[in-house]
Every structure is written in structure tokens, then in C-alpha cells.
Phi, psi and omega in degrees: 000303165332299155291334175235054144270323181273343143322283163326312187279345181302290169282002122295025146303278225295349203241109180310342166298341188262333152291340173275334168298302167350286165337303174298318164310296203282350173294336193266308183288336176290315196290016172266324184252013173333295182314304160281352153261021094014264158284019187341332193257057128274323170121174150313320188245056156276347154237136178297162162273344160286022180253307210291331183302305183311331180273334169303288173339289153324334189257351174317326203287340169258148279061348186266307174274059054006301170313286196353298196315296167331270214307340163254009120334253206308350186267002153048015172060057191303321198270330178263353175256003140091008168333290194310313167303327184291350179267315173318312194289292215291005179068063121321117140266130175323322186309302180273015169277275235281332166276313169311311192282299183325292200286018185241338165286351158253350133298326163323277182321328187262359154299303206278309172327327203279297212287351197270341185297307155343302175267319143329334168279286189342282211289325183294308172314304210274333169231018188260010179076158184301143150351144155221346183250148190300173177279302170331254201342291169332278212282333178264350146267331174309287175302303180286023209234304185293334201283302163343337165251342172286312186321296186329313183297337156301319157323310187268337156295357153277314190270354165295309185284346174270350169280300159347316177258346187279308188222140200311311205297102172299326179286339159281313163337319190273348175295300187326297222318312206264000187269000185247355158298327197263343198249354234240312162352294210300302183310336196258311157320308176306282176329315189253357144303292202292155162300313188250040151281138181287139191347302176316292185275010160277336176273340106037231158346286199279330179272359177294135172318321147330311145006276190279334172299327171296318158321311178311319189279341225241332202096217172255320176343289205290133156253150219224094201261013172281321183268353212265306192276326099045305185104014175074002204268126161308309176295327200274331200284341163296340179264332176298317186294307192300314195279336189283317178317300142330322170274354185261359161291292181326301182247020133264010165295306175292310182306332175287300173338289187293005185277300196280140182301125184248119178252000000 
């Protein structure tokens, strides 16, 4: 497994959509601190550094239309480039294409995650002016704030890769995915708001990848009853959510695999 997870990660060194998106990314966060370098006789602290956290936290939240991308990356459009097979012939078991190919599209990610976050504290450090937020605060608001939105990414990066290996079309796979990213929120509130919904579909709801970003959005509004048995803590109802996702990516992701005629 090991090699060929580092196989995988191997070949994405190569593939130039992951520096430019990069690229594109850390390009996006300098332009936030545009003004102030600029405008040098405004001073250092023209933005406090808790408006800048806050907004890095917030914007984190697209990070979510991303996963897709990873995943198709690394899944590279196996069934229309007939790939999968040539590993299959060479005595590959599926299990470690499906595993493999995952963790390395989620290591990528959580790489590029590292450096952009990286870079957005750096620039936050270097033109944000003296310090303003305490260090508690920092790390119990903050800190919890960013490992919470990776979870969230993970999540929706299981379930982008499990649509993927789920349907022949990669152009169609990537429709769902974001078409159930951008719509699936509102249901998953509705389900986990109302009052008189039956128990099944509110846990329903609170247990869907969506969940904790809708939690996120939504608050104390939700009586959330997952998070509730849970201790109220986010980040664990965000990490509970993320590891149930994964594990039902994994395995009905192998079981489909091993079903299906790969031509």
C-alpha cells in the first residue's frame, strides 16, 4: 500500500493543474493584503489581526469546492482512460487502487491546505500589524476553527471520490458532487431545524457531510441532537462526521469496485 501510495503522490507532482491552482489560490490571499502594501502611511495594524483571522476562517468554507477537484485528480478519469484496467491486468487488488488513489488525493490536499493557511498567518504576521489576539482565544477560537473546516473537507472529499468510482461519467460525477454541494446545505437545515421532522430524517440531516458547515452557519439556531450526545464540542462532531463519511466511502466504495466489469 505504501508504495503505491507514494506512486500516486508521485504522479501528482506532474500534473500542472496543482500548481496553478495553487498558484491561483496564494494569489487570491495576497490580494486581501493589497492595500496595505500599498498604502504604506497607513501603518502596520491597518487591519487588526482578529478581522483578518476572521476572515481567513470564513473563507476557508470554500475549500469545500475544491475537494471535487482533488478527487479528480487523483482519479484521473480511470474508466474513460481505461487505466484501471491496465493495473487490474498487472494483479493490483482494487481495494488498493480505491484506497490509495483516495489518500493521496487527501494528502495533496491537505498539503496545499497547509501552505495556503501558512501563508495567509505569514502575511498576517508581517503586515497585520502588532498582535491583537490573545493566545487562548487564538487557539480555542481559531485553531478550532481551521482543524474544523478541514475536517468538513474531508468529508466532502470522500464523498466526491465516492461518486467518482460510483458513476462511468467523470463529467457527470463532478456535476453531482457540486450540484449536491451547492444545494444539499438548505435540506440538510431544513431536516436539522424543524421541529415536527421524524427522528430518522433529522439524524438524517445531522449526520450528512454537510452538517457541520450547516452547524457552523446555523449555530445554537439547530437543536442538533448528535452534537448534543456528542458534549456539544464541534470539532469532535465534525471529526465524528468526517470518520463516518469515509468509512462508507471506503467500503461501499470497495464493494462496488469489486462488482463491477472494468473494460
Amino acid at each position: 500500500m505504501l508504495n503505491y501510495l507514494s506512486a500516486e503522490l508521485y504522479k501528482l507532482r506532474f500534473h500542472a493543474g496543482l500548481y496553478l491552482g495553487t498558484a491561483l489560490l496564494l494569489l487570491l490571499e495576497l490580494l486581501v493584503f493589497l492595500p496595505g502594501i500599498m498604502i504604506r502611511e497607513v501603518g502596520r495594524d491597518y487591519i487588526p489581526w482578529d478581522v483578518l483571522l476572521g476572515f481567513m476562517v470564513s473563507a476557508m468554507m470554500v475549500g469545500i469546492f475544491i475537494a471535487p477537484i482533488f478527487a479528480a485528480m487523483v482519479f484521473d478519469n480511470q474508466y474513460g482512460n481505461g487505466t484501471m484496467k491496465n493495473e487490474i491486468v498487472f494483479g493490483m487488488p482494487r481495494s488498493r487502487i480505491y484506497l490509495g488513489k483516495m489518500l493521496a488525493g487527501a494528502i495533496a490536499g491537505t498539503l496545499v491546505a497547509l501552505l495556503s493557511v501558512g501563508f495567509f498567518l505569514g502575511l498576517t504576521f508581517l503586515l497585520g500589524g502588532p498582535p491583537t489576539v490573545a493566545g487562548e482565544y487564538l487557539v480555542e477560537f481559531y485553531l478550532e476553527g481551521i482543524l474544523t473546516q478541514w475536517l468538513i473537507w474531508l468529508g466532502v472529499y470522500a464523498f466526491s471520490f465516492w461518486v467518482l468510482y460510483l458513476l462511468h461519467s467523470s463529467i457527470g460525477a463532478i456535476l453531482v458532487t457540486y450540484m449536491t454541494i451547492l444545494f444539499s446545505p438548505m435540506f440538510v437545515a431544513i431536516l436539522m431545524e424543524g421541529n415536527n421532522i421524524a427522528l430518522p430524517w433529522k439524524l438524517a440531516g445531522e449526520l450528512s457531510f454537510m452538517a457541520p458547515l450547516v452547524q457552523m452557519w446555523l449555530g445554537g439556531n439547530i437543536h442538533n441532537l448528535v452534537l448534543e450526545f456528542l458534549g456539544g464540542n464541534s470539532l469532535v462532531y465534525a471529526g465524528v462526521i468526517c470518520l463516518l463519511w469515509w468509512l462508507l466511502s471506503i467500503g461501499t466504495g470497495w464493494l462496488i469496485l469489486s462488482r463491477r466489469e472494468i473494460k
